[in-house]
LOLOVEX-857299 format. One record per residue (C-alpha): residue number from 1; chain; x, y, z. Coordinates in nm, 2 decimals, m for minus. Each point is the difference from the previous one (the first is absolute). Layout:
BEGIN
  nr kette     xx     yy     zz
 NUM     A      X      Y      Z
...
end
This chain:
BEGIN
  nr kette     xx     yy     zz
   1     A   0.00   0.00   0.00
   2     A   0.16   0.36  m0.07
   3     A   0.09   0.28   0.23
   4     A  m0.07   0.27  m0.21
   5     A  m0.12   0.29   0.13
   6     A  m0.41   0.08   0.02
   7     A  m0.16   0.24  m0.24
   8     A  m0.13   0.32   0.18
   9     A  m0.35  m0.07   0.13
  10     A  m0.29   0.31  m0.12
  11     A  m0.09   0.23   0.30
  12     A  m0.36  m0.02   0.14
  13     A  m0.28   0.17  m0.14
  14     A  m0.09   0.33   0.20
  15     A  m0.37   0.00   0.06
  16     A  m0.24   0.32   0.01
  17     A   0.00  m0.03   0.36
  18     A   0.41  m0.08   0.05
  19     A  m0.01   0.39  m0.22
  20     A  m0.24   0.19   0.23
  21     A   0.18  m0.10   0.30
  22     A   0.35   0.13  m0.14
  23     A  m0.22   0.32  m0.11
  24     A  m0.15   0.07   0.30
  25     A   0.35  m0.05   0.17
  26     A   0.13   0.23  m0.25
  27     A  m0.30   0.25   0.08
  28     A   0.08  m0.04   0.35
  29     A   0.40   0.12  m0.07
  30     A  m0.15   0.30  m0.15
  31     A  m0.23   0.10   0.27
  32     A   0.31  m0.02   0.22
  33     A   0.21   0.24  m0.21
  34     A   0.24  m0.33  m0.10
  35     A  m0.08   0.05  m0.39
  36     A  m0.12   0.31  m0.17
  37     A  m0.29   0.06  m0.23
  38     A   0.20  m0.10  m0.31
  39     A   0.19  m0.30   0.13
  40     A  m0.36  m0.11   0.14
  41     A  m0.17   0.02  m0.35
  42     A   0.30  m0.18  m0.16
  43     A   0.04  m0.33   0.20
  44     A  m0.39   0.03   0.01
  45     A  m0.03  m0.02  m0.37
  46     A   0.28  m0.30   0.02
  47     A  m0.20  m0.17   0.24
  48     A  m0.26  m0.05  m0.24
  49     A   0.18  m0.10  m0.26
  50     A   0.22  m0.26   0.23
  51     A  m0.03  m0.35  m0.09
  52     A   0.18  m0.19   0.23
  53     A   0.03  m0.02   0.39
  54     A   0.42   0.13  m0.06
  55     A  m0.13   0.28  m0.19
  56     A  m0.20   0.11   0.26
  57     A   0.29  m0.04   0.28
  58     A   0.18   0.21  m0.12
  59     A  m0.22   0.32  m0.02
  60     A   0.01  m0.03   0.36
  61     A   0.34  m0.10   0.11
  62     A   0.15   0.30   0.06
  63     A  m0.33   0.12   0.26
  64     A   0.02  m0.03   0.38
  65     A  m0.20  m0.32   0.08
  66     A  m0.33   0.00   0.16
  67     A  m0.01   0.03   0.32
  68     A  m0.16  m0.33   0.13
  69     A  m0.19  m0.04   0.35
  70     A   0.14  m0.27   0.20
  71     A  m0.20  m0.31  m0.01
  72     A  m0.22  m0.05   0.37
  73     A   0.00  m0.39   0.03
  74     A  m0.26  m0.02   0.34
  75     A  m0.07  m0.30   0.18
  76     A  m0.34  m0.15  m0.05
  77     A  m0.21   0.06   0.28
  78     A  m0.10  m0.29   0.24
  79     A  m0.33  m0.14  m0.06
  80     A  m0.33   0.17   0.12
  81     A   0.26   0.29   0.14
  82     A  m0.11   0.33  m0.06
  83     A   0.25   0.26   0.03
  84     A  m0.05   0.35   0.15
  85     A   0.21   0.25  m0.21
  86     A   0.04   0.25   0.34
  87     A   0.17  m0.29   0.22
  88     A   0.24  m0.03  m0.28
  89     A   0.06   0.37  m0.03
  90     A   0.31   0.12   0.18
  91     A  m0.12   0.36   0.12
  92     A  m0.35  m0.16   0.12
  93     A   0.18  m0.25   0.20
  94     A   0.25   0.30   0.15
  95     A  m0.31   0.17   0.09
  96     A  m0.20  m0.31   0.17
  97     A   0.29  m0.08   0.20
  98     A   0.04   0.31   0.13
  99     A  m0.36   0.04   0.08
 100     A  m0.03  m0.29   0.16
 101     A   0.30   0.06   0.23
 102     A  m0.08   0.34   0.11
 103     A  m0.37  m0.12   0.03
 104     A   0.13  m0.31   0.23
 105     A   0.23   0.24   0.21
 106     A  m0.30   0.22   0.06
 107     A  m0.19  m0.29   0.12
 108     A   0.29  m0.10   0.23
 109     A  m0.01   0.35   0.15
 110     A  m0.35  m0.03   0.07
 111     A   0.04  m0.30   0.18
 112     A   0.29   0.10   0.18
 113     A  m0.22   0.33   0.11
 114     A  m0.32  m0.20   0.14
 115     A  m0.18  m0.09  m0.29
 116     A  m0.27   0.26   0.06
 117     A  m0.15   0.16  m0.27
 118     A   0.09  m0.17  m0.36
 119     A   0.19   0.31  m0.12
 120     A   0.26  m0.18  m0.29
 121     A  m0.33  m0.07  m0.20
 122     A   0.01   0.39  m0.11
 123     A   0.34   0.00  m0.13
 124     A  m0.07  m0.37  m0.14
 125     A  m0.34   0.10  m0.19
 126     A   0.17   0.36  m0.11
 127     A   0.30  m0.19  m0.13
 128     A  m0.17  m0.29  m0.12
 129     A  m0.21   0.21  m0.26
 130     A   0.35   0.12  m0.16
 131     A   0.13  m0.34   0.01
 132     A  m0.34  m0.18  m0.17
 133     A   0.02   0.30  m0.30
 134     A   0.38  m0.11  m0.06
 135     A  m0.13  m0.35   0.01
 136     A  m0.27   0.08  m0.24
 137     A   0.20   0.23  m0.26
 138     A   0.29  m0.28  m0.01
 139     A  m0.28  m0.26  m0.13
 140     A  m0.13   0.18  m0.22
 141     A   0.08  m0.14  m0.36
 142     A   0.24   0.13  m0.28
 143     A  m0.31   0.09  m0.22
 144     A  m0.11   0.26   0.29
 145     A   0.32   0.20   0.08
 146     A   0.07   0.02  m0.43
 147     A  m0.38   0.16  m0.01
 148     A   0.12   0.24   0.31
 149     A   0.32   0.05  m0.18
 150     A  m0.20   0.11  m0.28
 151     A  m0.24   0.22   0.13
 152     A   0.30   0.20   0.20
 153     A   0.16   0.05  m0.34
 154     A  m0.30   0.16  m0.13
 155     A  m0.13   0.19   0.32
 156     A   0.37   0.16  m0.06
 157     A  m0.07   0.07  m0.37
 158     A  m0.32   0.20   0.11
 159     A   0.21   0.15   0.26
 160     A   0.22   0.15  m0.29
 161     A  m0.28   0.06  m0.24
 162     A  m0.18   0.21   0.32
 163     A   0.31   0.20   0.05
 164     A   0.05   0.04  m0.39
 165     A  m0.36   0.16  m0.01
 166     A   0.04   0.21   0.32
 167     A   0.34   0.15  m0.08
 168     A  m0.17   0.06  m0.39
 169     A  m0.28   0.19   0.14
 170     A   0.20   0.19   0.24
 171     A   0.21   0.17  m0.31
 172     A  m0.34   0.05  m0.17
 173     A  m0.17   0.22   0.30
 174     A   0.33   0.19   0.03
 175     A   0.09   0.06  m0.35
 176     A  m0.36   0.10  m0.16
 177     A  m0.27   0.10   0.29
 178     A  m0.36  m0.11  m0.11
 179     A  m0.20   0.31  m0.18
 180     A  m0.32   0.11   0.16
 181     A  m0.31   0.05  m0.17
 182     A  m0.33  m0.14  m0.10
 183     A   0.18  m0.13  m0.36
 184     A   0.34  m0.07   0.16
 185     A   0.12  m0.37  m0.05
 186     A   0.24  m0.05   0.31
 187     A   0.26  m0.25  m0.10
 188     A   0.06   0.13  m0.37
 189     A   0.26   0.26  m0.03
 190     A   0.22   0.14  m0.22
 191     A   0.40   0.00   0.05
 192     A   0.36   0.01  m0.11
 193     A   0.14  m0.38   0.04
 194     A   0.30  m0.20  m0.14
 195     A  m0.12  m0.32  m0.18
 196     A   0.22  m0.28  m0.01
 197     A  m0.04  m0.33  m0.16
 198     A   0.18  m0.31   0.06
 199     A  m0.01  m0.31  m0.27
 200     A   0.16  m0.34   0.05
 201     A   0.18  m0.10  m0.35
 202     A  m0.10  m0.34  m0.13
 203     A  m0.29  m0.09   0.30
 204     A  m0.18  m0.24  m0.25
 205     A   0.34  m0.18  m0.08
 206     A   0.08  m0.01   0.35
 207     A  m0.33  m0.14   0.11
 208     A   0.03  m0.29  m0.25
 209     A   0.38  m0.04   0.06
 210     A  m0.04   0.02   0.41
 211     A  m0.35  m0.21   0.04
 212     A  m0.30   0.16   0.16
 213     A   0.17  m0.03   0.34
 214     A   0.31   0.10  m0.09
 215     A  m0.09   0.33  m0.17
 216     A  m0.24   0.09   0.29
 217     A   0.31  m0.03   0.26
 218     A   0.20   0.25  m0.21
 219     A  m0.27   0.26  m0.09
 220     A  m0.09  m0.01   0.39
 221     A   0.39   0.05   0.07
 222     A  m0.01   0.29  m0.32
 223     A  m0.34   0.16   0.17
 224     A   0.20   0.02   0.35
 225     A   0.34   0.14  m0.12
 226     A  m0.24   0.27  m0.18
 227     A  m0.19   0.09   0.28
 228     A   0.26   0.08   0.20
 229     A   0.18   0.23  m0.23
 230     A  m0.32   0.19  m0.04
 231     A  m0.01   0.03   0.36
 232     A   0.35   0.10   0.04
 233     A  m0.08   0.29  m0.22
 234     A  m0.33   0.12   0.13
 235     A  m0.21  m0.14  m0.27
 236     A  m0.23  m0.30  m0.04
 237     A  m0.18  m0.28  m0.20
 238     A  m0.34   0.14  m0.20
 239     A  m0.10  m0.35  m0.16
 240     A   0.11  m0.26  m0.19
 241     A  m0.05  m0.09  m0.42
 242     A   0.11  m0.37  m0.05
 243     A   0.37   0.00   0.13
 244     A   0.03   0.39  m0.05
 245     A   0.04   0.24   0.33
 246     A  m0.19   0.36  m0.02
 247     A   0.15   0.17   0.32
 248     A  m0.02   0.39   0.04
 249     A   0.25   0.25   0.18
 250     A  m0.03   0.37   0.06
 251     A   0.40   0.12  m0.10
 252     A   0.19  m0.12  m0.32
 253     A   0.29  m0.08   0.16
 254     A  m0.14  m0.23   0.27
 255     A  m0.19  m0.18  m0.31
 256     A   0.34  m0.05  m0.20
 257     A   0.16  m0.09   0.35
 258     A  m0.20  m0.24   0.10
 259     A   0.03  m0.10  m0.39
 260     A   0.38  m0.04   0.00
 261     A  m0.04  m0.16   0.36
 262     A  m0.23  m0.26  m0.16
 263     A   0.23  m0.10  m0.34
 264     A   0.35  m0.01   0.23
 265     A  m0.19  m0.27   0.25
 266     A  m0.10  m0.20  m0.25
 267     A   0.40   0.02  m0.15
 268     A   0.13  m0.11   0.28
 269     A  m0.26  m0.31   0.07
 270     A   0.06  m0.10  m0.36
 271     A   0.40   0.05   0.09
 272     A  m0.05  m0.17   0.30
 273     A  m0.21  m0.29  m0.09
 274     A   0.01  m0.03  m0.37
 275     A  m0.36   0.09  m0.05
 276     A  m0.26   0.33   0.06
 277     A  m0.24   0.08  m0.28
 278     A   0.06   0.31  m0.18
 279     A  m0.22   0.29   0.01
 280     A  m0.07   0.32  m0.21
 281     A  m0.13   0.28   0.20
 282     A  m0.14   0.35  m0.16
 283     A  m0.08   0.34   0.16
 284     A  m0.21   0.26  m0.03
 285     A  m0.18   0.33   0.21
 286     A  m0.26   0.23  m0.10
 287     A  m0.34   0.10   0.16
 288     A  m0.23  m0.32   0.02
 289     A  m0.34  m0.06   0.16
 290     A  m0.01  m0.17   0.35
 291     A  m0.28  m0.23   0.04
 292     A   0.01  m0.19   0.32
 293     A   0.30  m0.23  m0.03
 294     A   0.03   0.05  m0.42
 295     A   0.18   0.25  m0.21
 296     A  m0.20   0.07  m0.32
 297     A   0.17   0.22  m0.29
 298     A   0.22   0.01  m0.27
 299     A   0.28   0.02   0.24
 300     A  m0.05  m0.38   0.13
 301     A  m0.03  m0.09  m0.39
 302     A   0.29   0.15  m0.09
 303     A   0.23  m0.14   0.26
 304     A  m0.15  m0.33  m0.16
 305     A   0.11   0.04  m0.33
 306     A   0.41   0.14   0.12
 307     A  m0.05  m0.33   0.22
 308     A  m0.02  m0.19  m0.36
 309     A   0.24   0.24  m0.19
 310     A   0.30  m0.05   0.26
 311     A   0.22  m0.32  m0.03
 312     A   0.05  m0.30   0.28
 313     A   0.15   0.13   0.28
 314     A  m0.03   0.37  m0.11
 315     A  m0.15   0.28   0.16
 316     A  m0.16   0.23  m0.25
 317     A  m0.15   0.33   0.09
 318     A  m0.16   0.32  m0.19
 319     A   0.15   0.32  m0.04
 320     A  m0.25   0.17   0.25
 321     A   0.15  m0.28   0.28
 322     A   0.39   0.03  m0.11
 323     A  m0.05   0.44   0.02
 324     A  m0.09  m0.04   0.41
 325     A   0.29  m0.24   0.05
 326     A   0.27   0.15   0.17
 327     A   0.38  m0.01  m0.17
 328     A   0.08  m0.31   0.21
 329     A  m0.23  m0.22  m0.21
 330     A   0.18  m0.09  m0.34
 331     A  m0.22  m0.02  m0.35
 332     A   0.06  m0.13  m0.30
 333     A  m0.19   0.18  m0.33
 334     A  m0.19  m0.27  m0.15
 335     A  m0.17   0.22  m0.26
 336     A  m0.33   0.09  m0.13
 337     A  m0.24  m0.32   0.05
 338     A  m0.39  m0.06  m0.16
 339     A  m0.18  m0.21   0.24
 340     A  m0.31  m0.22  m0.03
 341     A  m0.32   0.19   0.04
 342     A   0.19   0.33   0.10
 343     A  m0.08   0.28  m0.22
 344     A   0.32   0.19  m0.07
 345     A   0.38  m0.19   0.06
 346     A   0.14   0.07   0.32
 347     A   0.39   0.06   0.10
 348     A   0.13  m0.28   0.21
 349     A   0.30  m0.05   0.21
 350     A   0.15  m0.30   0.16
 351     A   0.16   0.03   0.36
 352     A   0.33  m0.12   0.07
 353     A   0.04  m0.21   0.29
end
């Protein structure tokens, strides 16, 4: 019989399934700030066309590996035993024995004293209530403490939202008093305001490139990082159009601050870990109608369309914004531009940050 050597054996098939687990791996990566958008949407499009399990492999060898939970191995439990999660629970069983110590020494006391009057039972009942509500919340099952969880998260979402819509209506009473008279309308007014728009680049790409999930966690982590430049700056969120940001300020300069402020955070997350969506941001100011929470006028519109005009990463801003900004802030002349659904062309700059 001859030793020759064996001829090569063909790798395994990859499945559909053995593909969407390395995608949603690679998706995963992303979310993390491992790969960025472009690397995603290239080992994504090779996942799909990968064949074989080796093919695969190797669009993930060079990632961290999944963290994996230990395994729990736990002992069967002995017949007809029915197990009490509190008597198992270290801090309950800290807190029984000490209750029942103290309780006992109490009762000793009382003895030693005469054994009138069956004083320890106060202390007892008092500390027995605290003692039964431990035992009760340590029982209670995983389901019940993720529903608690839960609700705390959003009770501390309305907390914010409250606040939000306090501080909003403070700056309204101080800024533009209500008119009086019989055909006054009290929460419409008229003022000077600086209208900035903020647009993530690419959000339907990213959706489809992150997952559902994935893209949520990053437009949450875009919406924070935005509202706390507006607030650094004294300005604030109006509303929301799909995945753009309409906040308003009173000054120029605090607007293309907190603009600046904005594009240099997201440089150093995508510096940092690799990935931070890019945004284009345009601003405006003129005179615009206050109603209630909204700003109405050609102002907001316009601010849209230099939102559109700029390029990612790019603050854009009109000529009536860059002639308030003081010599500190650097433009760049970006000519003469005709914008969609404006009726004359309007000179644009960009801001150098």
């Amino acid at each position: 019989m001859g030793t020759g050597s064996l001829p090569d054996l063909p790798a395994k098939r990859a499945s559909d399934d053995d593909r969407q687990q390395v995608i949603t791996r690679l998706r995963d990566a992303a979310g993390n700030g491992v790969l960025d958008l472009d690397e995603l949407e290239e080992r994504i499009g090779a996942a799909y066309g990968a064949k074989t399990l080796p093919e695969l492999a190797d669009l993930t060898a060079d990632l961290p590996a999944p963290r994996a939970e230990p395994p729990v191995v736990a002992p069967p439990p002995p017949a007809r035993e029915k197990k009490i999660p509190a008597l198992a629970n270290a801090g309950f069983q800290h807190h029984l024995t000490v209750y029942v110590m103290t309780i006992g020494m109490l009762i000793g006391i009382w003895l030693l004293t005469g054994a009138g009057h069956f004083w320890p039972f106060y202390p007892a009942a008092g500390w027995g209530i605290g003692l039964g509500s431990h035992f009760m919340a340590v029982n209670r099952s995983p389901s019940d403490r993720e529903v608690d969880r839960r609700r705390q998260q959003e009770l501390r979402r309305a907390e914010r939202h409250a606040d939000h819509t306090r501080r909003r209506a403070e700056r309204r009473e101080v800024a533009s008093p209500s008119p009086v008279g019989p055909a006054a309308e009290p929460n419409r007014s008229t003022r000077f305001v600086v209208a900035m728009f903020v647009d993530v680049v690419g959000s339907t790409g990213l959706n489809e490139a992150l997952g559902d999930d994935g893209w949520v966690r990053v437009r949450d982590r875009v919406r924070s990082l935005l509202g706390e430049c507006f607030d650094r700056e004294g300005g604030y969120e109006v509303n929301t159009a799909g995945d753009g940001v309409l906040a308003r300020f009173d000054d120029p300069g605090r607007a293309v601050s907190a603009a600046i402020e904005i594009q240099r955070r997201l440089a150093a997350q995508r510096s940092e870990t690799g990935f931070a969506p890019s945004v284009r941001i345009g601003v405006h100011s003129g005179d615009v109608v206050q109603d209630g929470d909204d700003l109405i006028g050609s102002v907001v519109n316009l601010a849209s369309r230099v939102t559109s005009a700029a390029e990612p990463d790019q603050i854009m801003v009109t000529e009536h914004v860059a002639d308030h900004l003081e010599k500190a802030f650097v433009t760049e002349d970006r000519g003469i531009h005709s914008l969609k659904g404006v009726s004359r062309p309007r000179h644009l700059l960009a801001v150098r940050w």
